[in-house]
N, C-alpha and C positions, 0 to 999 in steps of 0.2 A: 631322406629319412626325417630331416627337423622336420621339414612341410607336412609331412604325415603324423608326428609327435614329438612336440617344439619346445616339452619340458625333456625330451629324453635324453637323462644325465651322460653316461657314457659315448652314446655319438656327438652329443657337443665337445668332450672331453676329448674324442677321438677327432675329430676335424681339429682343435687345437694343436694335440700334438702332429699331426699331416703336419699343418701347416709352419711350425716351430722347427719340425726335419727340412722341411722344404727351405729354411733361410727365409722366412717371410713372417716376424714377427709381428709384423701389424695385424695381417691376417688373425693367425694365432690369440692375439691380445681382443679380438671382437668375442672369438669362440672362447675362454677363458675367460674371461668378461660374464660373458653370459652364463656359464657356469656357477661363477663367483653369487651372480645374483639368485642364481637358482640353487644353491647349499643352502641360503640364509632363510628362503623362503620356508624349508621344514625345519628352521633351528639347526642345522648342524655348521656352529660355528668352527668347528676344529677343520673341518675339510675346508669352508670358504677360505678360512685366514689361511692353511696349507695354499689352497690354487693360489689365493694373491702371493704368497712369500714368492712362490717356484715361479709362477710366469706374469703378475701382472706388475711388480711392484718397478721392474728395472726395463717393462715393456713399453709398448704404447701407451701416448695419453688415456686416461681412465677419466670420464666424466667425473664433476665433485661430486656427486650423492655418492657413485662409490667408493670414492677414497673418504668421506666421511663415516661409510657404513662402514668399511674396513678398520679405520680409525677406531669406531665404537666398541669393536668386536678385540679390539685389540687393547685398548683399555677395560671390557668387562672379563678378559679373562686376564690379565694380571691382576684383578681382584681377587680371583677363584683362588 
């Protein structure tokens, strides 16, 4: 399905949560990941910062750009 359409939210969503039933966080943490990176791209920080709380923040290593974009998002909405 990615290979066919590789922004599409919900089957990334859904192979995270597979792979999260499965005992296989690492797994999970790529698919969640990518998620994470594809909320921010149309602005919808409330769902990015939701996937980072629930599966990215106590999962797998997360590259620094993401844990800095999470960061940001996390300081622009305790502004709000």
């Amino acid at each position: 399905m990615l290979d066919e359409a590789p922004q599409h939210q919900e089957a990334t969503q859904a192979l995270g949560d597979l792979y999260a039933r499965a005992d296989q966080p690492d797994r999970a943490g790529v698919y969640y990941g990518l998620l994470f990176d594809m909320l921010i791209e149309p602005r919808d920080e409330s769902k990015a910062l939701a996937i980072y709380n629930r599966f990215l923040r106590s999962g797998a290593p997360q590259p620094p750009e993401r844990i800095a974009r999470y960061a940001f998002l996390q300081q622009t909405e305790q502004e709000r």
